[in-house]
MISE-892179 format. One record per residue (C-alpha): residue in one letter; x, z, y. Coordinates in steps of 0.1 Angstrom, whole numbers, padded with zeros to 4 digits, always signed. Layout:
BEGIN
aXZY/...
This chain:
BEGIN
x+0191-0171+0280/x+0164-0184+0255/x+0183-0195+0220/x+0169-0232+0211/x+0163-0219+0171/x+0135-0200+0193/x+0119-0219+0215/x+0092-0252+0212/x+0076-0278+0240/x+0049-0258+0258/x+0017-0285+0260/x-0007-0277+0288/x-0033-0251+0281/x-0072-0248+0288/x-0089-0222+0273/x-0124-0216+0259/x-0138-0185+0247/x-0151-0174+0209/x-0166-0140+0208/x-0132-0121+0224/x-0102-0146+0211/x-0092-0170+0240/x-0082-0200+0222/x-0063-0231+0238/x-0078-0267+0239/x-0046-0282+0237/x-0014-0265+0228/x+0019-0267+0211/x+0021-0237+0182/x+0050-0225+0171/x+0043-0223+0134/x+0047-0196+0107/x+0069-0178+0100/x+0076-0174+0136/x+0115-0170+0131/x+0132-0194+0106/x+0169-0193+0116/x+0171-0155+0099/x+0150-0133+0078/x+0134-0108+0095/x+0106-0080+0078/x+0084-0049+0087/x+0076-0058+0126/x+0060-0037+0153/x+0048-0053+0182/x+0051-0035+0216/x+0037-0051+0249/x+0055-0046+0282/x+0039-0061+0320/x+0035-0095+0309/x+0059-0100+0277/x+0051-0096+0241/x+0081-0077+0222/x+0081-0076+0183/x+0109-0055+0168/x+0119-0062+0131/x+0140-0054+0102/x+0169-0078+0090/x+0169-0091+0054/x+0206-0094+0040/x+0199-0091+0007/x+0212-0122-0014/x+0185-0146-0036/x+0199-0130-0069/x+0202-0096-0064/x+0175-0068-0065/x+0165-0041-0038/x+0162-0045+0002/x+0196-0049+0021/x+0195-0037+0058/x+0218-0026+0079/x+0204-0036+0116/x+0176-0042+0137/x+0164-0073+0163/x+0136-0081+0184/x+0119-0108+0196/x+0100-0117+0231/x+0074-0140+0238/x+0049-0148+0273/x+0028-0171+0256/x+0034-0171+0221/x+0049-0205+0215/x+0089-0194+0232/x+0105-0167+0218/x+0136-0152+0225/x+0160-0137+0202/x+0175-0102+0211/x+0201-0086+0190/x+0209-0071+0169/x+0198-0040+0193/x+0204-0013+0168/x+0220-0005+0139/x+0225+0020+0113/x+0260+0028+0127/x+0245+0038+0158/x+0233+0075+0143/x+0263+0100+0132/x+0237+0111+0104/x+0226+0080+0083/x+0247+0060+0060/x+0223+0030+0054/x+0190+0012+0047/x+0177+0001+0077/x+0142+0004+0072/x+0110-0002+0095/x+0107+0008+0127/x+0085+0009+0157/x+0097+0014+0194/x+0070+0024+0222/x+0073+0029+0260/x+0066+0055+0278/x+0071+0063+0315/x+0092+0033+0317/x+0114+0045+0288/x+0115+0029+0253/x+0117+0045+0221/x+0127+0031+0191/x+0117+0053+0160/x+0138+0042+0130/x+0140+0049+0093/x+0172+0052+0075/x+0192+0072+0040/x+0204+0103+0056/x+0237+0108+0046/x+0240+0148+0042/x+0203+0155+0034/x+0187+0144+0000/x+0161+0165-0017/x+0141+0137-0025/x+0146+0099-0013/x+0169+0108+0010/x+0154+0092+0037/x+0149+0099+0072/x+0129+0089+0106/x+0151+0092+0141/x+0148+0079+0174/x+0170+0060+0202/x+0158+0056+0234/x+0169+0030+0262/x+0153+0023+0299/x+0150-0012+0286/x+0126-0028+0262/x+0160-0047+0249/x+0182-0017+0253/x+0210-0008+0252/x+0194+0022+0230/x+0212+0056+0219/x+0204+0081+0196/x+0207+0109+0225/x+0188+0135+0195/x+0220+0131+0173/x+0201+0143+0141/x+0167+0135+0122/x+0135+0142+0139/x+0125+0141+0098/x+0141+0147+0067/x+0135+0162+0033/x+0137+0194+0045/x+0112+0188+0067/x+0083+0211+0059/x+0054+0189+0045/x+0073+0155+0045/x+0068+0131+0016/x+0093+0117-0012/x+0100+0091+0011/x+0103+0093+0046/x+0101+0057+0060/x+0074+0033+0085/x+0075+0055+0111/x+0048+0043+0137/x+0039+0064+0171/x+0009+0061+0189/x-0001+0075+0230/x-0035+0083+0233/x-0056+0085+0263/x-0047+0119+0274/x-0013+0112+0270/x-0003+0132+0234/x+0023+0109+0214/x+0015+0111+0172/x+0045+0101+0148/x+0031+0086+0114/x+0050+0077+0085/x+0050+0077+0052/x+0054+0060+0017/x+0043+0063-0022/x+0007+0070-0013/x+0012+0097+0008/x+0011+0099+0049/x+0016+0124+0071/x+0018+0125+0113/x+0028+0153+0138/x+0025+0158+0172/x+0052+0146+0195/x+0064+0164+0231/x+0060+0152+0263/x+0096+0141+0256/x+0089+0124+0228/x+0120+0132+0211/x+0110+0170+0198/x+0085+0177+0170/x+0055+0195+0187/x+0039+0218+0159/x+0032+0213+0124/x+0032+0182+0103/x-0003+0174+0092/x-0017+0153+0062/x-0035+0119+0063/x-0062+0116+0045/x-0067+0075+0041/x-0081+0059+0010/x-0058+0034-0009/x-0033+0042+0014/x+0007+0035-0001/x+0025+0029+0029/x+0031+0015+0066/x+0006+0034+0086/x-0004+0018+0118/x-0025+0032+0148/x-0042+0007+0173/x-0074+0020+0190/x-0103-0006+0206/x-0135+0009+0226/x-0139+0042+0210/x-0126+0036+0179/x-0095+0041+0164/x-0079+0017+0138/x-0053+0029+0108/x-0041-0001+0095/x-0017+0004+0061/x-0003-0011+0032/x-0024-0004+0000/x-0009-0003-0034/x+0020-0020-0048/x+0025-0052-0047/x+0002-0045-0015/x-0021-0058+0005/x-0032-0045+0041/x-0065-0022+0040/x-0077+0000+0073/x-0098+0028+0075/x-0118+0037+0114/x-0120+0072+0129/x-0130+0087+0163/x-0099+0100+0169/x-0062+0095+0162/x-0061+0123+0134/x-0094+0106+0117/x-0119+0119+0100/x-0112+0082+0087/x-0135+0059+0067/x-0125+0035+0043/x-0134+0000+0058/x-0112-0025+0031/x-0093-0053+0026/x-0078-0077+0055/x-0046-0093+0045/x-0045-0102+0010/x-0013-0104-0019/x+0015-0121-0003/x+0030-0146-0023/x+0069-0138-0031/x+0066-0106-0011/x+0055-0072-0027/x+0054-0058+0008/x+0026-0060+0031/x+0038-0047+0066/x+0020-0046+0100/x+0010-0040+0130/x-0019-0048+0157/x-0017-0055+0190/x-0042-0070+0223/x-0016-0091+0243/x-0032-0111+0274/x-0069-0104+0258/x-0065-0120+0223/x-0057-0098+0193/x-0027-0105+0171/x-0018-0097+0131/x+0016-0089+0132/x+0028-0090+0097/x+0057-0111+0072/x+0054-0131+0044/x+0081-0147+0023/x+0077-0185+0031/x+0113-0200+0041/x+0130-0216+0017/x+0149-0187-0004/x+0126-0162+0006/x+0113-0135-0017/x+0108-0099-0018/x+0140-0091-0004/x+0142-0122+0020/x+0110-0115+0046/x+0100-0136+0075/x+0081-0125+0109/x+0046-0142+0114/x+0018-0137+0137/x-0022-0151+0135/x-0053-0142+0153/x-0070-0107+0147/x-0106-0109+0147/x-0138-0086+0147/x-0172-0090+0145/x-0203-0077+0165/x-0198-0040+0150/x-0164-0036+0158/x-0152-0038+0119/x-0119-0061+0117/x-0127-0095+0098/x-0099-0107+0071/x-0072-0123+0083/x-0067-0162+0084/x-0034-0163+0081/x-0016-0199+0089/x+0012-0218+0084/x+0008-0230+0127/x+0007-0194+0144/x-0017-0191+0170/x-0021-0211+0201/x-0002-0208+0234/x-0017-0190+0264/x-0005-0189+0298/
């Protein structure tokens, strides 16, 4: 049942095209941040038949005290951006035997009709360097119930090649069907193949080579050309790089989402949902947010006649409904 904190009068819609952004003539919009009864950080947006899911972190953390508290995860569903419901918490760091806390980002994709909800999180046995760690619970539901049916850390920091800190983990399908895990954190990324499974490493973990990169890698891919979107520097804004492939070459292309004021993070993700394009990001704008207190948003994605992604508007309205 939809929760009221998460749900707004629907106007009726008529839409008009600019360039490949269907916008609505009249329309109710939800406003940003797009949740406001809790704070909610580091989404990933997944789209399944005709719903839009967005799968976030939960701020805890108090206004005086310092560092990110997070213990679980939510997500949140939309069909034409305006209602939303609430789902969760879905997962939480006392559903995997091996971690002891931190809830970090995440990013859950479907496959096959099975969804897979890759998770970062302090390992509690393994430390070499952060002590972090990237598993995975899988569910045949976009809403769960999800399990950690690996029962240990697809990545540690043991993990031959792994960085200092293993968190943002972020998976992208190609076209022919091979899964890629990315993560990564302090300027360094890495990604390795996934099995057909997609619960088993599949070969070697390889470098990324991005420029400016720091953290929060992102893989979205329109016409031929593949999009790695990332958090660059710290505080940090969002910078992408283009490749012809999933594994790059990539070139630098620059800046689209600029500082965020009261947030030092910068997290997103892309998606095309019912042919518009969508930022998926947070800022800290409800009353007593900060860096530790996060809040979802969403605004229009845009490109121009060469395919390069145009900086972000973001808004305090959200974008318009669509049918």
């Amino acid at each position: 049942m939809m929760n009221s904190l998460f749900s707004k009068t629907l106007l009726s819609v008529a839409c008009v095209s600019f360039g490949s952004v269907c916008v609505a003539e009249k329309s109710d919009r939800r406003g940003n941040p797009v949740v406001t009864g809790m704070f909610t950080a580091d989404p990933s947006p997944l789209v399944y038949e005709d719903t839009l899911y967005i799968y976030t972190g939960h701020d805890i953390q108090n206004e005086t005290e310092r560092f990110f508290k997070m213990h679980d995860w939510y997500a949140f569903s939309t069909q034409d951006m305006v209602n939303y419901e609430k789902h969760g918490p879905l997962l939480s760091v006392d559903d995997f035997a091996w971690a002891k806390g931190d809830a970090f980002a995440s990013h859950c994709a479907e496959r096959d009709g099975k969804f897979y909800w890759y998770v970062s999180l302090r390992h509690k046995d393994v430390r070499v360097n952060e002590g972090f760690a990237i598993g995975v619970a899988v569910s045949d539901s976009p809403t769960g119930p999800f399990k950690d049916v690996v029962g240990e850390a697809l990545i540690t920091d043991e993990t031959p090649n792994s960085v200092v800190l293993n968190i943002d983990p972020a998976v992208y399908v190609d076209d022919d069907g091979q899964a890629y895990l990315y993560w990564g954190s302090w300027g360094e990324a890495r990604y390795v193949k996934l099995k057909e499974n997609m619960i088993e490493l599949d070969g070697e973990v390889q470098t990324v080579e991005a420029h400016n990169f720091f953290e929060a890698p992102f893989i979205h891919k329109l016409g031929e050309t593949y999009y790695l979107t990332y958090a660059s520097h710290y505080p940090s804004t969002t910078e992408y790089s283009t490749g012809p492939s999933a594994t790059g070459p990539w070139t630098y292309r620059g800046v689209i989402n600029d500082l965020l004021p009261k947030s030092e993070t910068n997290h997103q993700g892309v998606v095309e949902f019912k042919g518009n394009w969508y930022f998926i990001y947070h800022n800290a704008a409800l009353p007593g947010g900060g860096v530790y207190r996060r809040s979802l948003c969403v605004d229009l994605l845009e490109y121009d006649e060469e395919g390069l992604i145009k900086k972000v508007v973001r808004t305090d309205t959200s974008v318009p409904a669509i049918e």
